[in-house]
N, CA, C and O atoms as a GROMACS GRO file, in nm:
protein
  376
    1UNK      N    1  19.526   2.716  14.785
    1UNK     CA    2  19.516   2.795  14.663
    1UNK      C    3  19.421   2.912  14.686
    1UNK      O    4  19.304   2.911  14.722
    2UNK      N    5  19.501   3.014  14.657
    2UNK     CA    6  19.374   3.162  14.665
    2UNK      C    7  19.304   3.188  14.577
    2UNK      O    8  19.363   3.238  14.481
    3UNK      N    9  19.183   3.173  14.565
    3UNK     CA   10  19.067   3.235  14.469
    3UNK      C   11  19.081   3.391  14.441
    3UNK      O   12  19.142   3.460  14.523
    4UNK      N   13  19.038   3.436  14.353
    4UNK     CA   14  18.997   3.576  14.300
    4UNK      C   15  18.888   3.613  14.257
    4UNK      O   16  18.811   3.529  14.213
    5UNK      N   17  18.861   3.718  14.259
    5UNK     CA   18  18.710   3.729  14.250
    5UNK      C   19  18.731   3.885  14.113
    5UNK      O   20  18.814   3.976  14.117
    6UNK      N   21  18.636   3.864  14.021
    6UNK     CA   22  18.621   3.936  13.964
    6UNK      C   23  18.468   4.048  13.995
    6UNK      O   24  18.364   4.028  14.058
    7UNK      N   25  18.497   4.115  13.950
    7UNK     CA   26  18.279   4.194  14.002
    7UNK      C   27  18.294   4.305  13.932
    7UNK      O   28  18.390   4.371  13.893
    8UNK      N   29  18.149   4.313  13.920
    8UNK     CA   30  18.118   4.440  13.887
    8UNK      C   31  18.014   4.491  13.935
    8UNK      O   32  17.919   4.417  13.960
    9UNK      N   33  18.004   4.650  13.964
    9UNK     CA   34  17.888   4.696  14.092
    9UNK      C   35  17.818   4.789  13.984
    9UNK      O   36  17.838   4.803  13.864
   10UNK      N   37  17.708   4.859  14.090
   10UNK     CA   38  17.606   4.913  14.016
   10UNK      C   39  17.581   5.033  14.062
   10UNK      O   40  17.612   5.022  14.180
   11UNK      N   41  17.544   5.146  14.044
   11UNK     CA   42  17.512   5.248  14.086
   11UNK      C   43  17.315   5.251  14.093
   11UNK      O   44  17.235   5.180  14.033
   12UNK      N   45  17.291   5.359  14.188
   12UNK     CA   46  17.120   5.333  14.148
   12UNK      C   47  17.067   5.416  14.076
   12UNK      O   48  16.955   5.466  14.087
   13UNK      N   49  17.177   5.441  13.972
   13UNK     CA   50  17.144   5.553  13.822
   13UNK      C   51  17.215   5.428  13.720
   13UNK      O   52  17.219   5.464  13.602
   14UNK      N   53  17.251   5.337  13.737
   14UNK     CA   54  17.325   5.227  13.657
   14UNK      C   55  17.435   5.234  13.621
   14UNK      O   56  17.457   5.162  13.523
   15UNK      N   57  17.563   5.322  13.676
   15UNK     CA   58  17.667   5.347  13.648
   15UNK      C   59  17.725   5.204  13.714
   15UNK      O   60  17.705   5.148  13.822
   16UNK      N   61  17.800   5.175  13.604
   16UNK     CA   62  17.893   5.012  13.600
   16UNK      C   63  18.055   5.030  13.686
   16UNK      O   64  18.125   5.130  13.680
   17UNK      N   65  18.074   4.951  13.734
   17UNK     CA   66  18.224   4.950  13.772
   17UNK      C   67  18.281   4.796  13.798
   17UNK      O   68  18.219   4.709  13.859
   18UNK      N   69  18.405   4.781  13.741
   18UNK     CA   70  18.467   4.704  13.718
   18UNK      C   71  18.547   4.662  13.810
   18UNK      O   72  18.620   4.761  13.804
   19UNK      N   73  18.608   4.582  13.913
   19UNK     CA   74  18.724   4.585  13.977
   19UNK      C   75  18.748   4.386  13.975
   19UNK      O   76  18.675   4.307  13.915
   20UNK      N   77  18.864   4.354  14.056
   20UNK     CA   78  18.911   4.238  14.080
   20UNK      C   79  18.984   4.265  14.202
   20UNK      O   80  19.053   4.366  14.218
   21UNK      N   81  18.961   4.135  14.324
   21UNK     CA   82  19.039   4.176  14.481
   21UNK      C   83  19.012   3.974  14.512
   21UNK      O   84  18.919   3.908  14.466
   22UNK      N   85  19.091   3.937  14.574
   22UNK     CA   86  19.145   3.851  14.633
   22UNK      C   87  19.053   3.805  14.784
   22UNK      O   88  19.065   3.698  14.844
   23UNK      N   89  18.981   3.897  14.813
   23UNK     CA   90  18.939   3.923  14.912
   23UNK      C   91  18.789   3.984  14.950
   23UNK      O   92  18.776   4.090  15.011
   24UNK      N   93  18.690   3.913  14.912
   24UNK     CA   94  18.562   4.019  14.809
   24UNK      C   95  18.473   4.056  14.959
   24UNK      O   96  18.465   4.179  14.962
   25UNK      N   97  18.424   4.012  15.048
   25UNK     CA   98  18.368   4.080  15.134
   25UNK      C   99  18.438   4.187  15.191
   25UNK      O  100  18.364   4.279  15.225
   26UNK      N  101  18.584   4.208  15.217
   26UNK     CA  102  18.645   4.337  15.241
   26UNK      C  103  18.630   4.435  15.138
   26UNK      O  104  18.584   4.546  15.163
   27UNK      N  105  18.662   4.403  15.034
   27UNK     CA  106  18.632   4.472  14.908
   27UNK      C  107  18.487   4.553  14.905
   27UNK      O  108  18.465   4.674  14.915
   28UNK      N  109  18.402   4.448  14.888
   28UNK     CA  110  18.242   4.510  14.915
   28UNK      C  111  18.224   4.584  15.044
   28UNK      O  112  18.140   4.674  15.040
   29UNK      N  113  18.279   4.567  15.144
   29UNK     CA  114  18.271   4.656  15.248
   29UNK      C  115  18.334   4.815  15.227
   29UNK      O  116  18.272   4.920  15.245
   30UNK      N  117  18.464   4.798  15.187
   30UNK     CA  118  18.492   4.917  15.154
   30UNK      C  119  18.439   5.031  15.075
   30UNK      O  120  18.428   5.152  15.096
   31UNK      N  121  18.398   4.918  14.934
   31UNK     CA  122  18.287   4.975  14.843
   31UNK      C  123  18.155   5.072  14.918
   31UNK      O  124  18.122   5.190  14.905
   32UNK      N  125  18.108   4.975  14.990
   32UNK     CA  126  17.988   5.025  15.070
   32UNK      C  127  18.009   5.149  15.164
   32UNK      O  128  17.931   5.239  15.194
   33UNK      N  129  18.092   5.134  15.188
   33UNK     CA  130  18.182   5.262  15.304
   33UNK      C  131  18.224   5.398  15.208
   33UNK      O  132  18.242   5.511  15.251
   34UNK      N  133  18.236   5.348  15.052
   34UNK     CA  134  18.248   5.487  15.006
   34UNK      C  135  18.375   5.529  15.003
   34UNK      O  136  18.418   5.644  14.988
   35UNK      N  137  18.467   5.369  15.026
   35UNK     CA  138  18.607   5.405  15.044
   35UNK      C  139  18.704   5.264  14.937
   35UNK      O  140  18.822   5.233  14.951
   36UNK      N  141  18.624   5.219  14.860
   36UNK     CA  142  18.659   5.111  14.761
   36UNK      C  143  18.755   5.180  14.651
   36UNK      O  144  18.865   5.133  14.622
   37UNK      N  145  18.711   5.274  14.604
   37UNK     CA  146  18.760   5.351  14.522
   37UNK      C  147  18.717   5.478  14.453
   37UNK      O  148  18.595   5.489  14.465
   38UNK      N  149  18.772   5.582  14.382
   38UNK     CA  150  18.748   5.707  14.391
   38UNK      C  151  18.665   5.696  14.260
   38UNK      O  152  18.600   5.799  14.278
   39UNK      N  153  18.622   5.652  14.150
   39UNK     CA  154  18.480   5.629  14.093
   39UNK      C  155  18.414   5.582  14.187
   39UNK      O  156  18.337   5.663  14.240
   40UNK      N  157  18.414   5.462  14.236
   40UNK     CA  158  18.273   5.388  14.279
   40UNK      C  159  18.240   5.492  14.392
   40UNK      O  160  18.124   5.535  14.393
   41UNK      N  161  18.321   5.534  14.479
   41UNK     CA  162  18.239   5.664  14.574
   41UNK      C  163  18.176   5.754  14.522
   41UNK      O  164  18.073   5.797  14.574
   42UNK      N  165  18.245   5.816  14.367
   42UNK     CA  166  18.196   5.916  14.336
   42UNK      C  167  18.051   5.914  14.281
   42UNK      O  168  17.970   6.004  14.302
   43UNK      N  169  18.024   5.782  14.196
   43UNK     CA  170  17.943   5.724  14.154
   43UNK      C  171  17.830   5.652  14.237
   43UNK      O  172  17.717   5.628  14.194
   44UNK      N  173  17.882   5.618  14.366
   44UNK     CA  174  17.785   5.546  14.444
   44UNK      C  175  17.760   5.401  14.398
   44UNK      O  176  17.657   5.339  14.423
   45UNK      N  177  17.876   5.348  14.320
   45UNK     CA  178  17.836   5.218  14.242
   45UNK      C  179  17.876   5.099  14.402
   45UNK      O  180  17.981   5.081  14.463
   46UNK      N  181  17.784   5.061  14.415
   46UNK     CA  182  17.800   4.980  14.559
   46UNK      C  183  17.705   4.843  14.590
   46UNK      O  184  17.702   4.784  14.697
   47UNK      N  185  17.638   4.814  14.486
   47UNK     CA  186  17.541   4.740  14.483
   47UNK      C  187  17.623   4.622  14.396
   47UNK      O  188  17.597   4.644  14.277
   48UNK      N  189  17.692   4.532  14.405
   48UNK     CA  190  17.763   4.396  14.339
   48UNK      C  191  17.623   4.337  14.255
   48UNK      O  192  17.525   4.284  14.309
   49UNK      N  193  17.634   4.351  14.174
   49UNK     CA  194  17.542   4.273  14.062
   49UNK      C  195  17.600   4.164  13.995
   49UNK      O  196  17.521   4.077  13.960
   50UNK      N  197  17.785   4.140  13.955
   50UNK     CA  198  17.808   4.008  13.912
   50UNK      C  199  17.922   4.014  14.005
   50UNK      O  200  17.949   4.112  14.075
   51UNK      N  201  17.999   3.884  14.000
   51UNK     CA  202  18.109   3.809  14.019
   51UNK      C  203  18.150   3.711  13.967
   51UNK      O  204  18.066   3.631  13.926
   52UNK      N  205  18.300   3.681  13.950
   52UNK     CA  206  18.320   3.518  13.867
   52UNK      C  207  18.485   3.513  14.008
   52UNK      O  208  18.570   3.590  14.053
   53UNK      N  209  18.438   3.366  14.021
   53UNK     CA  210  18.535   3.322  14.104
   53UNK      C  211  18.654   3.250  14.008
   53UNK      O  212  18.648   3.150  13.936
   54UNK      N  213  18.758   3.337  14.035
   54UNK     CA  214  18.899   3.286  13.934
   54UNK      C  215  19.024   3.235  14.000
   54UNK      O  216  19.054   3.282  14.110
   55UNK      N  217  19.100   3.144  13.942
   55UNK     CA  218  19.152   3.060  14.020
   55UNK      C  219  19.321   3.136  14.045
   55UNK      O  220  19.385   3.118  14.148
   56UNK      N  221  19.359   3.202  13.954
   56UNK     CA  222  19.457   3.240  13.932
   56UNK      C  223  19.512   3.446  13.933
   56UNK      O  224  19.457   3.536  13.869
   57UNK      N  225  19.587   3.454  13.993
   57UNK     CA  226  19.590   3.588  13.950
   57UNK      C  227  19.597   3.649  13.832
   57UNK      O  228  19.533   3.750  13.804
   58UNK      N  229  19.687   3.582  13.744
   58UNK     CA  230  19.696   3.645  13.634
   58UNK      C  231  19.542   3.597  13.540
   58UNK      O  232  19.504   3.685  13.464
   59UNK      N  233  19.483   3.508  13.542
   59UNK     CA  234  19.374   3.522  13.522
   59UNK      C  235  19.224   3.616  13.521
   59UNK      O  236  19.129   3.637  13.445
   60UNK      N  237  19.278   3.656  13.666
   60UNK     CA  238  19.166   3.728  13.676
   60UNK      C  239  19.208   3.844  13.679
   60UNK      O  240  19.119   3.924  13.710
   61UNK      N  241  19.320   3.895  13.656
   61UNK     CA  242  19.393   4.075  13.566
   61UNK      C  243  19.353   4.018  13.424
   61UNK      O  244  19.361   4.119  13.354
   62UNK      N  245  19.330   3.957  13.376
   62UNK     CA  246  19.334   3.949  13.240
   62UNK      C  247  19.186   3.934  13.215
   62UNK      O  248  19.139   3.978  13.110
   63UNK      N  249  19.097   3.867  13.320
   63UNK     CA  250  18.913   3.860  13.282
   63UNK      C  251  18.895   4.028  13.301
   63UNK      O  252  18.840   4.086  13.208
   64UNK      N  253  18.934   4.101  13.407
   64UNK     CA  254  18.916   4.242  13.445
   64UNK      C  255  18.949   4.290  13.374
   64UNK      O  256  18.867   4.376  13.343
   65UNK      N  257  19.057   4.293  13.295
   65UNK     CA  258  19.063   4.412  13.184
   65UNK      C  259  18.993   4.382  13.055
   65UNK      O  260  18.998   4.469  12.968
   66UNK      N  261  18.918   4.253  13.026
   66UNK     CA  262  18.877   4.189  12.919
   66UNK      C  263  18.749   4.286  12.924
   66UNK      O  264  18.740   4.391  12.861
   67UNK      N  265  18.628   4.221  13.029
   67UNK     CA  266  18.519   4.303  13.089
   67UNK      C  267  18.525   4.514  13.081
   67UNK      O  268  18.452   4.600  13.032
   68UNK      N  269  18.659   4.516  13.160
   68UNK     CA  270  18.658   4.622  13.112
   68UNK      C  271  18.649   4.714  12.993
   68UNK      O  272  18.588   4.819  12.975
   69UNK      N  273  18.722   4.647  12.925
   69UNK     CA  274  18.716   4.681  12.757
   69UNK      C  275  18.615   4.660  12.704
   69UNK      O  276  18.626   4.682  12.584
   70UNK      N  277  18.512   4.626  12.734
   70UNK     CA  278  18.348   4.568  12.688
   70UNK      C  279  18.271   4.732  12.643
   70UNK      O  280  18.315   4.834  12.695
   71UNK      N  281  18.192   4.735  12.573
   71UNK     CA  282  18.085   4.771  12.607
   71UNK      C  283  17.964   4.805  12.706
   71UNK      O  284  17.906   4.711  12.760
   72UNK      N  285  17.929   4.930  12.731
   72UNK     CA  286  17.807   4.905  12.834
   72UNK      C  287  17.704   4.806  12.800
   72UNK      O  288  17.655   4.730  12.884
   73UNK      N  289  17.667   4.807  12.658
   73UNK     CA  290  17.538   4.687  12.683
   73UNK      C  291  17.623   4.533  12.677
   73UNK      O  292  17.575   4.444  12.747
   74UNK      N  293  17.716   4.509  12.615
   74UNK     CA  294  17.808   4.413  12.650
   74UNK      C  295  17.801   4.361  12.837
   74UNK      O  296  17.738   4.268  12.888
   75UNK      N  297  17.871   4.441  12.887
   75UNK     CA  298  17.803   4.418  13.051
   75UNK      C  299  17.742   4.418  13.081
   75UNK      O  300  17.736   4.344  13.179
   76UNK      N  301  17.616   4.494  13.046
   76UNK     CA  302  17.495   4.442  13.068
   76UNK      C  303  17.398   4.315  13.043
   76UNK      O  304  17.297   4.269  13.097
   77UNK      N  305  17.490   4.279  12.918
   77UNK     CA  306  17.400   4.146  12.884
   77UNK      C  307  17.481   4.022  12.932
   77UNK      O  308  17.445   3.914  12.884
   78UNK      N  309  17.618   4.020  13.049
   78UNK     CA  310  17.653   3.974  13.147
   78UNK      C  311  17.575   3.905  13.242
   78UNK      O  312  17.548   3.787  13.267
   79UNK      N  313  17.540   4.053  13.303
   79UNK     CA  314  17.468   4.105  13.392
   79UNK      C  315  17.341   4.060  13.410
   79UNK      O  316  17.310   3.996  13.511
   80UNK      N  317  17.260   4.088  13.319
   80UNK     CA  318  17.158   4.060  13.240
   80UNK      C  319  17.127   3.883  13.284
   80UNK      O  320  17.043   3.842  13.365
   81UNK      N  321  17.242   3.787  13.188
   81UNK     CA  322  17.235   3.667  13.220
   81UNK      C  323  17.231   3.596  13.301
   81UNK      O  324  17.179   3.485  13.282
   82UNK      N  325  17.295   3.639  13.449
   82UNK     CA  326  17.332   3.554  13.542
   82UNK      C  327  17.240   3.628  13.690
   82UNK      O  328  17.212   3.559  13.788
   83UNK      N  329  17.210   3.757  13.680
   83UNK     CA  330  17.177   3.789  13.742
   83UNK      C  331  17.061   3.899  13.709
   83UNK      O  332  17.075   4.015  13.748
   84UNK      N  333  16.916   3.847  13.618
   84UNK     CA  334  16.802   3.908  13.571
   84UNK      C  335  16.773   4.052  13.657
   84UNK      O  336  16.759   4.165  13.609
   85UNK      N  337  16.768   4.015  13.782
   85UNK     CA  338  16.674   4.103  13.824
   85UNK      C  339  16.788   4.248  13.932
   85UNK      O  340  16.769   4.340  14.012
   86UNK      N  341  16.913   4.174  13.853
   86UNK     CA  342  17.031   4.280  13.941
   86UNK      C  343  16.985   4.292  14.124
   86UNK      O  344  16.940   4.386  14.190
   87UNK      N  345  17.017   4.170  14.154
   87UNK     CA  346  16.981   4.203  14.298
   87UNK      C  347  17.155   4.256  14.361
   87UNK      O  348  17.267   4.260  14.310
   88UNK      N  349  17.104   4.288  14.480
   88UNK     CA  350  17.266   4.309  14.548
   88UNK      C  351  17.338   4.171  14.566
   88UNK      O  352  17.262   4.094  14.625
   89UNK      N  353  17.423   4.130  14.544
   89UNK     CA  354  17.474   4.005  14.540
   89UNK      C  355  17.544   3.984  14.655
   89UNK      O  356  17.569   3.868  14.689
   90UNK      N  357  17.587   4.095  14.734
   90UNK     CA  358  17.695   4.143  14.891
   90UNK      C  359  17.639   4.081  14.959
   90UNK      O  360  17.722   4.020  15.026
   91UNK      N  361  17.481   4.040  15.004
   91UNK     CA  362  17.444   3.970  15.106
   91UNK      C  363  17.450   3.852  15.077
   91UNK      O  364  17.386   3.790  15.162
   92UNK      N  365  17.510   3.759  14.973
   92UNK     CA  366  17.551   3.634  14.996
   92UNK      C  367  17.719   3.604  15.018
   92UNK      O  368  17.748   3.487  15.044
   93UNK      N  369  17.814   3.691  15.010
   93UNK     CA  370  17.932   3.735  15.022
   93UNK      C  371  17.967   3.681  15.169
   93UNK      O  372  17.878   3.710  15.248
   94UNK      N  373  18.061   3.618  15.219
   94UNK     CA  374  18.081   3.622  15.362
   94UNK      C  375  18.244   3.592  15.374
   94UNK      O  376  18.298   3.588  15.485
   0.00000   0.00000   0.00000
């Protein structure tokens, strides 16, 4: 069974980004490379502050666009919960 990974990254001005990939250390690599996607490059959002491991695809298109539709302090108080001090979360990723 393939897991999914939901996340959201951070910029070091706090710009939020949303994505979902099947595959999250490639994902975060690309991110980091500046080649994840054309916000998060533009933005520099590259720092993974959350994730939720989802079991299903259509699940986790449906948590991603949920999150998405949020609010900034909404994600933040995510964010906030699970991960206080917003560390980079990529170095436990493997």
């Amino acid at each position: 069974m393939l897991t999914y990974f939901v996340y959201i990254l951070s910029s070091h001005t706090g710009t939020l980004y949303t994505g979902m990939t099947a595959d999250l250390p490639k994902r975060i690599e690309c991110h980091k490379a500046g080649k994840g996607s054309r916000f998060s490059a533009k933005y520099e959002a590259n720092s993974l502050v959350h994730v939720e491991p989802i079991d299903s695809l259509e699940a986790a298109r449906e948590r991603e666009a949920q999150i998405k539709r949020w609010s900034r302090r909404k994600k933040i108080q995510l964010i906030d919960k699970f991960n206080p001090r917003w560390r980079d979360l990529s170095n436990a990723v493997d």
